[in-house]
N, C-alpha and C positions, 0 to 999 in steps of 0.2 A: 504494500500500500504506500502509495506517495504523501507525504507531507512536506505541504509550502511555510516553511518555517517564518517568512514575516503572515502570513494565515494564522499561523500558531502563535504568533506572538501579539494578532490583536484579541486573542482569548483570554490569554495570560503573560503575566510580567518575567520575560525570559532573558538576562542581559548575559548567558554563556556564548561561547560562541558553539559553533555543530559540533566539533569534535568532542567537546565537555559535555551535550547533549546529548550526542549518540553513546558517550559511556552511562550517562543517568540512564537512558533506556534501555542500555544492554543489563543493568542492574536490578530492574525494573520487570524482565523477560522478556525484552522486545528487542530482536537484534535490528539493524542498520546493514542492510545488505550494499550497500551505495552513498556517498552524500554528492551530488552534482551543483555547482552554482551558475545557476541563470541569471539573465538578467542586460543590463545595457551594459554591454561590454564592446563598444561600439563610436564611429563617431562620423563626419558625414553622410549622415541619415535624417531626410527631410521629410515632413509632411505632403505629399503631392495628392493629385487627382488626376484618372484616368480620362481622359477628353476623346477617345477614339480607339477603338482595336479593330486593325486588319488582317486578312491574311498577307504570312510570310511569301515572300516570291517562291521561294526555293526550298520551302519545309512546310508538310501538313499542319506538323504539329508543334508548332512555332506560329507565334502571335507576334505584328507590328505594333506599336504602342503608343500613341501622342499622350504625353503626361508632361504636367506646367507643377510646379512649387510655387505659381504665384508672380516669380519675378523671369522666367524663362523657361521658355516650351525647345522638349525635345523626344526623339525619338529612341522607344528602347524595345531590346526582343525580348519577348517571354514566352518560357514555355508551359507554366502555369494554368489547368483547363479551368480555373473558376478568375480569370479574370475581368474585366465587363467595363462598358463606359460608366463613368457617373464614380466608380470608386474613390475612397479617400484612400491609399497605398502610403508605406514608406519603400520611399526612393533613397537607393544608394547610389549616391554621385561621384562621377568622377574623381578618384583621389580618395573616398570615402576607406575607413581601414572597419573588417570588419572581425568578427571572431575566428580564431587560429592563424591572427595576422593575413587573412587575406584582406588585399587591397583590389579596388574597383579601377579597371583602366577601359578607355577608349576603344572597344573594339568589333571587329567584324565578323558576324555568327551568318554562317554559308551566304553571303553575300551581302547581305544588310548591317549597316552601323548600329550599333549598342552603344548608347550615349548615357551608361548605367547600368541598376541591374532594381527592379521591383521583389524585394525581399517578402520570403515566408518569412514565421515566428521561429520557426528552426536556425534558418540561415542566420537571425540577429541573437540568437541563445535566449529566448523569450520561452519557447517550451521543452520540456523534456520527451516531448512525443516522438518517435524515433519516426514513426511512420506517417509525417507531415507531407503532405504532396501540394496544398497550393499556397496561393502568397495568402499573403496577411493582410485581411481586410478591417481598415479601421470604421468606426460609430459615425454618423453622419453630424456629433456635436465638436471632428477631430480638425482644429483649423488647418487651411493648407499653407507652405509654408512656415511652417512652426519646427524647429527642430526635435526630432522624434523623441530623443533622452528625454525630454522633458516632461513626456507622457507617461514613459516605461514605466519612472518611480525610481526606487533605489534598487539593487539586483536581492535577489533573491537565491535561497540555498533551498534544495529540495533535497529529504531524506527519504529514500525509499528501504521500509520496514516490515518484519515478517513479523505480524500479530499472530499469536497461537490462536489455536480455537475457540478453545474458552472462552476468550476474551473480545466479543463479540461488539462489546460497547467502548472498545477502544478501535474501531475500523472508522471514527470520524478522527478532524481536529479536534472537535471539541470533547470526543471522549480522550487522545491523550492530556489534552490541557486539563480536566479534571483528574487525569492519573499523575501528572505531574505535581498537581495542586496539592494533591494528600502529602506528597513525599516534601514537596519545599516549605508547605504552610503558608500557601500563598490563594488570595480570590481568583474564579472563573468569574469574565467578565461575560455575561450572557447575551447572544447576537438579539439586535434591538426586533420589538416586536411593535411596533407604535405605528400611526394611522391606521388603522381597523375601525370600521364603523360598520355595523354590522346592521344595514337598514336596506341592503338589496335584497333579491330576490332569494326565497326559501329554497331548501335543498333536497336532493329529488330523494326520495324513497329509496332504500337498500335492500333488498333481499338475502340473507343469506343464507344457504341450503344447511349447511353443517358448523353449525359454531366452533365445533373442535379444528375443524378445515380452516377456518375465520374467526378467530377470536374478538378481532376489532375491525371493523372497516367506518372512517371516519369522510364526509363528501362534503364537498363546499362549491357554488355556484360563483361566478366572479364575471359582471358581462360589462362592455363597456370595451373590454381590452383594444391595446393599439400593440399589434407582431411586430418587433421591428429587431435593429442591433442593439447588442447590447452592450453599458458600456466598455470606458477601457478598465476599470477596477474591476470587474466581474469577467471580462476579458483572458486579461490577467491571471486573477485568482483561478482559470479553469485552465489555461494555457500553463500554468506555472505545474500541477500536477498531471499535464497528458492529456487531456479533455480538447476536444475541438467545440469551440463555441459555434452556437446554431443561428437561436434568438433568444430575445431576451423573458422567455416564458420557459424555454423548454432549459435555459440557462438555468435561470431559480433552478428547478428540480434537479438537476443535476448538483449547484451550489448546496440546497441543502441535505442533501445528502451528505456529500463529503466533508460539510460543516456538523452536522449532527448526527447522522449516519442514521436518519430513517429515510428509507425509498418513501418517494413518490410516483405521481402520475397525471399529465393532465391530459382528461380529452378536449376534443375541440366537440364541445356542447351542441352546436349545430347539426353535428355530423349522426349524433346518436340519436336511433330509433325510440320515441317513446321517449317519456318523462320519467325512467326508474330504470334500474338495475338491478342486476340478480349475481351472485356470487354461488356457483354449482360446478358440480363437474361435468367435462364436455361430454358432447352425447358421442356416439357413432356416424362416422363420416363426415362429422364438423369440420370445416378448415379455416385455417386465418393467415394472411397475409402480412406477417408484422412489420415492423421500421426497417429492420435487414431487409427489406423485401422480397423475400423469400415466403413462399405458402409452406405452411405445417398442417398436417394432416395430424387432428387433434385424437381424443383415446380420453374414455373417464377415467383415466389416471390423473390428466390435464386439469386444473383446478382453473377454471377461466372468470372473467367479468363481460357480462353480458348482457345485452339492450334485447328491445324487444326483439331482432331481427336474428341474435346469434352472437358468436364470440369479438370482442372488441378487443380485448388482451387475454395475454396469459399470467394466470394471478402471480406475482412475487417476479416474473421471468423476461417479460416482454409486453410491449403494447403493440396495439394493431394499427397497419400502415392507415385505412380508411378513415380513424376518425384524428391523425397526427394533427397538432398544433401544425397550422402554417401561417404564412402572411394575410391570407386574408380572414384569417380564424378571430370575433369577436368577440363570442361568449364560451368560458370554461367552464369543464367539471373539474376539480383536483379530488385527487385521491389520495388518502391517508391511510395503509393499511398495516394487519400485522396477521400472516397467513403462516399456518404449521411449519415447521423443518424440513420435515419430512418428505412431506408433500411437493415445497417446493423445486430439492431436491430431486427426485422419482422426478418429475415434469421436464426441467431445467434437462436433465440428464436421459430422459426419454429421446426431449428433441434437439439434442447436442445442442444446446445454445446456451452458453456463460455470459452472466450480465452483471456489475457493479451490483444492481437490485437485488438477486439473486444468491451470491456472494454471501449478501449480508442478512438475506433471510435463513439460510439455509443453515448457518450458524446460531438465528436467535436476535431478532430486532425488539426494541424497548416496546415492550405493551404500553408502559405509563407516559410515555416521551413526546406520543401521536399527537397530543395538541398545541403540545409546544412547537415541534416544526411545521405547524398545519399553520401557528400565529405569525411564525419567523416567515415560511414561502410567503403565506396570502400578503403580509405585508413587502414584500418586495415586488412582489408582482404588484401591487396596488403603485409603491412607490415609481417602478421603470414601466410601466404599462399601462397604466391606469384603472379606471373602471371601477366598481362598485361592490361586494359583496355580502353575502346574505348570512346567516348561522351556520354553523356547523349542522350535518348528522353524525350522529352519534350510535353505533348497534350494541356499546359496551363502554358507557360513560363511566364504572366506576370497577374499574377492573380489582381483582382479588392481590392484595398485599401481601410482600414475604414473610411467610412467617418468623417471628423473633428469633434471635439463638441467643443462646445463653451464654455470658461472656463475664470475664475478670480475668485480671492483670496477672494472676495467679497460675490460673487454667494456660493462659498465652503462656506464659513462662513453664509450664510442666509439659507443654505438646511439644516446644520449642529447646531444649533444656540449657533457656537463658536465663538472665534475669534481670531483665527491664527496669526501669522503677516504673511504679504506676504513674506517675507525672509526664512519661513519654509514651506510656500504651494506650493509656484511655482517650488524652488530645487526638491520638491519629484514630483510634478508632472512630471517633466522635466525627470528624472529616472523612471518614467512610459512609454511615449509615449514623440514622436516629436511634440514640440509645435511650432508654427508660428503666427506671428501676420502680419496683413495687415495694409494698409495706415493708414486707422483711429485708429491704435493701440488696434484694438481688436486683443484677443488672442483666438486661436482653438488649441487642441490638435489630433492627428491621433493614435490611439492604433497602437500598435504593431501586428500583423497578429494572434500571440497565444494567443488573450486577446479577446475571443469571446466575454467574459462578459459585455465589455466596449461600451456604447451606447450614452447615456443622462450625463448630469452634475450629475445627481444623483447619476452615478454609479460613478464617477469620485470623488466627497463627499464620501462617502463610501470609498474607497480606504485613502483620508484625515484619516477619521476618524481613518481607521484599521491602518495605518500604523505613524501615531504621536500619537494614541491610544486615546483612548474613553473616559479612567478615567483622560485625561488632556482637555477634554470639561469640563469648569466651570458650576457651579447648579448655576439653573436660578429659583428663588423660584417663586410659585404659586403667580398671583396677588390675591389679597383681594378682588376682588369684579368682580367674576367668570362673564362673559358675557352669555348674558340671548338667548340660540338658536331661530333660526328666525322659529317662525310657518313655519308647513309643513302641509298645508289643506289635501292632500292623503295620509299622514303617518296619519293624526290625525281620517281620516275618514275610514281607513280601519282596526285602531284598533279599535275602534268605530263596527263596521261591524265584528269582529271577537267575540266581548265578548257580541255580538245581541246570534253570533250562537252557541257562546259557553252554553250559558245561554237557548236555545232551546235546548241541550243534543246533542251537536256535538261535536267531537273533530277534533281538528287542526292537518292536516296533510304535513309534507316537502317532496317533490318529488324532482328529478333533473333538470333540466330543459332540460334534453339533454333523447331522447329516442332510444329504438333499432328501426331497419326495421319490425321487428316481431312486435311490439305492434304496429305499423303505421298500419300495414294489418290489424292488428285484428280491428282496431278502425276506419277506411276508409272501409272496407271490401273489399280493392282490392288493387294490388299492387302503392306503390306510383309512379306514373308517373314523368320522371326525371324534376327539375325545377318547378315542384308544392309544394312543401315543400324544406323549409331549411336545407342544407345538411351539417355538416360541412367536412371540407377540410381531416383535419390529425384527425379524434378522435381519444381517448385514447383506445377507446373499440369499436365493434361493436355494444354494448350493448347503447352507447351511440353516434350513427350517426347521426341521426337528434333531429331538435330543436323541439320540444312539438308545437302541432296547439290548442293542449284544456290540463286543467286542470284534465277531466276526466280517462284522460289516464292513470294514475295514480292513481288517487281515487279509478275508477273499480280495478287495480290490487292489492292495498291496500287493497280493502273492498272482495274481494275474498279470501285472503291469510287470513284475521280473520276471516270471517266464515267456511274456511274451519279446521280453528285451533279452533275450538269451539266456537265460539261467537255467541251470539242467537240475538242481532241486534246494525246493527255497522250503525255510524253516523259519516260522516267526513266531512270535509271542507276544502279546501286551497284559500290563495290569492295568485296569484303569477304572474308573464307574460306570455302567450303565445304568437307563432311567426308565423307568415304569410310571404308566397314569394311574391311580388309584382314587378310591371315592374321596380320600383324604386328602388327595393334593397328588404332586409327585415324589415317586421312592427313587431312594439312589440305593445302589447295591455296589460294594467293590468286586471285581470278578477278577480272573486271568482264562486268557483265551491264545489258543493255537491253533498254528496250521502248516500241515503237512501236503506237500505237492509236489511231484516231481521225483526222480531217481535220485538215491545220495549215493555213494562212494560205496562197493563190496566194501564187509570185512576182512575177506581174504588178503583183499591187495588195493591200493590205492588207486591203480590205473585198469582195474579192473569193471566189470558192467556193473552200472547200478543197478540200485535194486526199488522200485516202484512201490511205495507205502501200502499199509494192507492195516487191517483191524488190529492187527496184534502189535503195530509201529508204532499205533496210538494210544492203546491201552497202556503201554509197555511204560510211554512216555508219562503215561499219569500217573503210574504206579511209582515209578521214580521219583517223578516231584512232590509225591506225599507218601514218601516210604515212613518217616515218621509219624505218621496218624493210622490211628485200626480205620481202614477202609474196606468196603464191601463193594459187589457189584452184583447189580439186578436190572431183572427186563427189563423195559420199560412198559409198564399199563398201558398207553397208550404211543403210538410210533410217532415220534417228531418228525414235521414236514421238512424239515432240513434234513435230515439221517437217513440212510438209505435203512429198511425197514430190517434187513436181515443181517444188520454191520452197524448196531446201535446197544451200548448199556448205559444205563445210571449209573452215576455215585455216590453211593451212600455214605456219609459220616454222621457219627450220634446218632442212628435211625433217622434221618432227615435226608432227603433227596438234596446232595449239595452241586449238582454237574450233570451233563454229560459226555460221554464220547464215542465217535466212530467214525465211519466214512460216511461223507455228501452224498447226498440223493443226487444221483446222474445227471437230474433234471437239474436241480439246485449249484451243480460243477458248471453244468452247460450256460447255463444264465449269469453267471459270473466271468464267464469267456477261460474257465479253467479247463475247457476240452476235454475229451474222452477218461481223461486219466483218473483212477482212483484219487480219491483226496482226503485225508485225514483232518479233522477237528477236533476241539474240546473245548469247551467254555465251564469253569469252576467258582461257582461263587463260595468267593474266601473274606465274606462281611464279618464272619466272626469265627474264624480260623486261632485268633490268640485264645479261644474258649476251647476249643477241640480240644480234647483229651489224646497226647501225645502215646508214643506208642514206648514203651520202658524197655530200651533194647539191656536182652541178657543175654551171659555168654553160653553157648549150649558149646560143647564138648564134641567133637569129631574123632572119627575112627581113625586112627593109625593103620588101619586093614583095609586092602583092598576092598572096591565098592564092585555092586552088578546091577546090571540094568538089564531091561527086557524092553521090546516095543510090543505093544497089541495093535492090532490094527482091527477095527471094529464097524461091522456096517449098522448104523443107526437109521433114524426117521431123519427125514431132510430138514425136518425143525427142530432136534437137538439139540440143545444147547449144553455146550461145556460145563457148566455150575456141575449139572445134574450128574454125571459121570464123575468129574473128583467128589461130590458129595459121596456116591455112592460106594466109588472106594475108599476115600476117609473116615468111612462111617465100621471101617472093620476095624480100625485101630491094629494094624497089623504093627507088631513088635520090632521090626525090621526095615521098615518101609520108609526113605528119607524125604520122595517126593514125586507127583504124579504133575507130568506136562503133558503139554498138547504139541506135537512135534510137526502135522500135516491135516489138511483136511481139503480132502479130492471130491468132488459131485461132476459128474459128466458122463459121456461111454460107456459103457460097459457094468453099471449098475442096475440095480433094479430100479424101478420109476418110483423118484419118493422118498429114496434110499441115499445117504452120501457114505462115505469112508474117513472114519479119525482112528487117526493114528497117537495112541498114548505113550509116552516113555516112564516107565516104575525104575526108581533107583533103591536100590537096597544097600546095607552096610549094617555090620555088629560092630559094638564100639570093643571087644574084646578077642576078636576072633575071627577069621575067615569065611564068612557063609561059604554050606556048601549047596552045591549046584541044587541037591535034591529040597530045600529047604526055601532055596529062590523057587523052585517051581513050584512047589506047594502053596507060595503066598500067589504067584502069579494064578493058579489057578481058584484060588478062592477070590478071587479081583474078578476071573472072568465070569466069575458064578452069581457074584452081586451085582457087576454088570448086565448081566441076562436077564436077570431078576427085576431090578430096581429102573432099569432103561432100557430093557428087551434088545440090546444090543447081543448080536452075534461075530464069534469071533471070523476073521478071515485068514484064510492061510494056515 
């Protein structure tokens, strides 16, 4: 944002010079990206007037020029498209010396003499406008023959400054001159509001559809007007920060803007349909033609202002070319308003169009402010344009007050950890906001209405801080004897649980916690029903509308984007919350979730073929990561839509369903663009994992004697499940027996229909002795008999 530093300095009493200035504001939090000095840096430079433009012999686009100073007419080229007879110009003459030492000489442009040269505002260092293209037209009160310096003023320094967001009521002068005000202890001289006589004609009717959309829309009628130039002070003042002057109506609006930093608008009264106004969103297929002249094809996203006929502007972003102030415009509407953030953002940003208005709606214009720039425009415009004006409307004449905070010198100094005397805390606070204390002598402050930022004492410390400055908080040295953090049993136990998984060949993956609608489909396989998941209100993105119900959702779209970028098998993990809607509000859950995909590395050998994940990769995996906890596994009652139905268990801890795991439903791989390939998961909710009752490892004693094993290979029912076979052989309690696995399980060929084949491995061992052979087969045969029995399994082979 540009600031015209002598602008700033008829607000307030500033006698630094810029550089002293731009450190007060970089102290302040407002850096100085630039300071450039404008101004008359100049000298053979006359008042003239344009008496005649020809065309050039020998160039399109080049103009011949008869212009007099008064005492001698001569002729000069320009190539300037807004030059015209009748003009008052300054003429650089002969000899004249201008900025960057260039000097004006006598010469010949493709064949015609140049007896001078007719200066832009650029060319004399009058604007900072990089993108100036014609000359500088002076006010028709500018006499000719008059030396130009003597109009200019004194030069002027312009600082160009990045206001943070926040700070929304410092994007005028006169919000920094009030932020300077607090810090120096000095008065804001307030821009005059005088000659208002408010006996013209009454103000048209407002409509507005959504107050929340429009908080305030404030309209003022003003007829009478005369369009013309404006002067050279207002000139000036808009040329010194980058502004091209127009006239001296649509001048005001821009001046007060940049003066007090609320948008305006004026239409030209004539031009709009109807006696009233409506403030709504635009319909389907509306279009408007705004100042850029460019047509917008509007959307009820579009918040517009509209006459009987249709859209006239775009609220907070743009006005419409049709009803534009012009020269022969005599009676105005002015508008005063103060339109959502949000809103005008979404709009602004629909139809790619960035506007000064805009800028500073989008951020948070003063609600309370509206009448004061509504008295500061109407009177300027009354003073350079004449005409008459009637009362204000009004749709929100007493808007809602900040609520108080609670404040003392004390609380500043404990947030802060200085120690102020109250004699410097309470004065500046006092030049912030109305303070009040009640019976018991507590003290509350009320921000001022431009001070969105002000909420909590915190923000109110802060403001201490910035404004008696930070390098006079005294160091407060480190104690000697650091205090020792209070154990966190779920920080402690789910780093614990990450360096299980890491150490299993997983890496650690960070999602958002916030998802698109598109991944909710993909991962529900149907649209979210409203109020079944966590929606947020205003996201940032639609990318980011709702809250995460699983970890997965994520990990799949991770672990697709690396295999599809070359990875031959990806292993990932997160801890993180996911959110559930409940009648009570929303639940968070801590969980940890993986996923398996792709071939990893034989064990055999490194450079050997991988090996493609499977039920038992995943299990194997959970089993690991909570070898410390008594864990169970069971069916599942009913099949999750994610799991493939025959390659799914729960996890039981405490008798509580805390997990599950298995391979993705086909369907479910395919939709996440994880392609044919087996895919292993698990998601564990570990909310109160510090509670689980660990598992008390003892030490059990191992045979010094050779072990035996046997395999049984067994044709069961093709819906068998594993449990049920080691239950049945655990359940003999054989004296000898150290452990029953699962080593194969074949279904296909050569079976009967219905029928698959497991393969069990029984490991035997005496911790005293050498079983012998006849004593291993003895137990293996009472295995195969409770098998037959208990799971009607038959042996094979």
């Amino acid at each position: 944002m540009k600031i015209s530093l002598n602008w700033l300095r008829s607000l307030i009493d500033l006698e630094m010079p810029p550089e002293d200035l731009s450190a007060k504001l970089l102290n302040l939090g407002f850096e100085t990206e630039s300071i450039e000095t404008i101004g008359a840096q100049f000298s053979g430079v006359v008042i003239a007037e344009v008496k005649k433009v020809g065309p050039h012999p020998n160039a399109d686009r080049l103009s011949l020029c008869v212009v007099s100073d008064g005492a001698e007419t001569c002729e000069v080229v320009c190539g300037a498209p807004n030059v015209a007879e009748g003009q008052r110009i300054a003429l650089a003459k002969i000899g004249a010396k201008l900025p960057g030492d260039f000097r004006i000489k006598k010469s010949k442009i493709r064949g015609a003499v140049s007896n001078g040269m007719i200066c832009s505002a650029k060319e004399l260092g009058l604007s900072s406008n990089g993108e100036d293209k014609g000359i500088l037209v002076l006010g028709e009160d500018a006499v000719v023959g008059t030396d130009f310096s003597s109009i200019t003023g004194e030069p002027d320094v312009v600082l160009d400054l990045d206001v943070t967001p926040n700070r929304p009521d410092c994007l005028s002068h006169l919000g920094l001159a009030r932020e300077l005000a607090i810090t120096l202890g000095r008065e804001v001289r307030r821009p005059g509001t005088d000659g208002i006589s408010e006996d013209g004609p009454n103000p048209w009717p407002v409509a507005v559809e959504d107050a929340e959309e429009c908080p305030r829309y404030v309209g003022r009628i003003v007829e009478g007007v005369r369009v013309g130039p404006s002067p050279d002070w207002l000139r000036r003042r808009l040329e010194s920060i980058g502004l091209r002057p127009i006239n001296n109506v649509v001048d005001v609006t821009n001046f007060v803007l940049h003066e007090t930093g609320q948008p305006m608008h004026a239409f030209d009264a004539d031009k709009l349909a109807g006696d009233a106004l409506s403030v709504r969103a635009a319909r389907e297929g509306e279009k408007i033609v705004a100042l850029d002249e460019t047509e917008y094809a509007l959307s009820p996203e579009n918040l517009v202002i509209a006459d009987a006929e249709g859209p006239v502007a775009v609220a907070g972003v743009i006005g419409g070319l049709e009803t534009a102030v012009t020269a022969g415009t005599s009676r105005l509407f002015l508008e005063f308003a103060n339109f959502r953030p949000t809103r005008v953002r979404r709009s602004a940003k629909r139809l790619a169009v960035r506007t000064d208005s805009s800028y500073r709606f989008e951020r948070g214009a003063d609600l309370g402010g509206i009448p004061a720039a509504a008295a500061r425009a109407t009177a300027l415009i009354l003073e350079l344009a004449g005409g008459k004006t009637g009362p204000l409307s009004d749709t929100n004449a007493s808007p809602a007050a900040h609520r108080p905070i609670d404040v003392s010198a004390r609380r500043m100094n404990e947030i802060l950890g200085s120690d102020f005397p109250d004699d410097r805390i309470l004065p500046l606070l006092k030049r912030i906001g109305e303070i009040f204390q009640d019976a018991s002598g507590r003290l509350s402050l009320v921000p001022p209405s431009y001070r969105l930022d002000l909420a909590t004492p915190n923000d109110l410390a802060e403001e201490v801080a910035r404004h008696l400055g930070y390098d006079a908080i005294g160091e407060d040295p480190a104690p000697a004897h650091l205090p020792v953090p209070e154990p966190d049993p779920v920080r402690d136990a789910c780093a614990a649980l990450g360096a299980t998984l890491c150490g299993l060949g997983f890496s650690e993956a960070y999602h958002r916690d916030m998802v698109s609608e598109t991944a909710l489909v993909r991962f529900l396989g149907r649209a979210p029903k409203p109020g079944d998941h966590p929606k947020l209100l205003n996201p940032l993105s639609e990318e980011w509308a709702y809250l995460r119900p699983s970890l997965l959702i994520g990990l799949m779209g991770s672990a697709a984007s690396n295999l599809n970028h070359g990875a031959h098998g990806v292993r990932l993990f997160e801890l993180g919350r996911v959110y559930t809607q409940t009648l009570d509000g929303v639940r968070e859950r801590l969980t940890v979730s993986g996923i398996l995909a792709g071939p990893v590395p034989s064990r055999a050998h490194w450079t050997g073929p991988g090996r493609e994940p499977d039920f038992f990769s995943v299990k194997g995996a959970v089993e690991a990561l909570l070898r410390d906890y008594r864990t169970a596994w069971k069916t599942p009652a009913a099949p999750d839509a994610l799991f493939h139905p025959k390659a799914c268990l729960e996890l039981n801890i405490g008798n509580k369903t805390r997990g599950v795991a298995g391979l993705l439903h086909p369907s479910v791989a395919k939709a996440w663009d994880l392609g044919d390939r087996p895919v292993g998961a698990f998601e564990i909710d570990i909310e109160e994992l510090p509670q689980w009752k660990a598992r008390r490892a003892r030490f059990a004693g191992f045979s010094p004697f050779p072990s035996s094993s046997r395999d049984l290979s067994l044709l069961v029912d093709a819906g068998a499940r594993y449990e049920s076979l080691e239950r049945a052989v655990g359940a003999l309690k054989l004296e000898s027996l150290d452990s029953v696995s699962c080593i194969d399980v074949f279904e296909g060929d050569g079976l009967p229909v219905g029928k698959k084949s497991v393969t069990l491995r029984l490991s035997f061992s005496h911790p005293e002795r050498t079983l012998k052979d006849e004593e291993v087969q003895a137990a293996v045969a009472k295995a195969v008999e409770a098998l037959a029995k208990e799971c009607g399994a038959q042996r094979r082979g």
